[in-house]
N, C-alpha and C positions, 0 to 999 in steps of 0.2 A: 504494500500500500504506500503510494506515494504521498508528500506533504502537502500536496491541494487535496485530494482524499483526503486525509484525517482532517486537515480544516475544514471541509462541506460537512464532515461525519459532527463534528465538534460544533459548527454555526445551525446544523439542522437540530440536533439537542439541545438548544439554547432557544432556541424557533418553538421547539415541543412545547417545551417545560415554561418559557418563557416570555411567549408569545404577545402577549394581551401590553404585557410593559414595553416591549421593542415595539411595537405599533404605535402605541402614545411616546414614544421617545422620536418615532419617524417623523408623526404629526409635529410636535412640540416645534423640532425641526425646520420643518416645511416652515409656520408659523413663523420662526425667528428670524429666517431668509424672507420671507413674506413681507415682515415688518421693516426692517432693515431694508430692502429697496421700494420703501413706501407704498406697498403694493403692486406697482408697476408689472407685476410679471407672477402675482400670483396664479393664476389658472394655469401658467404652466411650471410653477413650483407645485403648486395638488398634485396635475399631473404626475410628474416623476416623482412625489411621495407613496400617489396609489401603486402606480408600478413597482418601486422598492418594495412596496408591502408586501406588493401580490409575488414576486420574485423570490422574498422570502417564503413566504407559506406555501411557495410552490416545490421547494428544496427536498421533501418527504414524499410527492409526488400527490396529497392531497390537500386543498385548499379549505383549512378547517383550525390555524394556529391564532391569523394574526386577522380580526374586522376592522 
């Protein structure tokens, strides 16, 4: 097993277990970039926050970690 395998193995466990708080730390995220370019370019900071989300909760192969 190579050292990106064990990182997917190790960020998809963290996804499992951990999910619900890495989705609000995405948001929080999104939000502080949001704010910080005075919204200017929110809808396509959402954007690639829903994608990250969805990118992670895709990692286990079902979409069930992170709303």
């Amino acid at each position: 097993m190579g050292f990106l395998d064990d990182a997917k193995d190790k960020l998809t466990d963290a996804v499992d277990s951990q999910g619900d708080k890495i989705g609000d730390a995405v948001d929080k995220a999104a939000d502080f970039a949001s704010d910080k370019t005075g919204g200017k370019f929110g809808d396509k900071i959402d954007l690639g926050a829903d994608k990250a989300k969805d990118a992670l909760d895709a990692l286990d192969g079902k979409n069930d970690d992170i709303s």
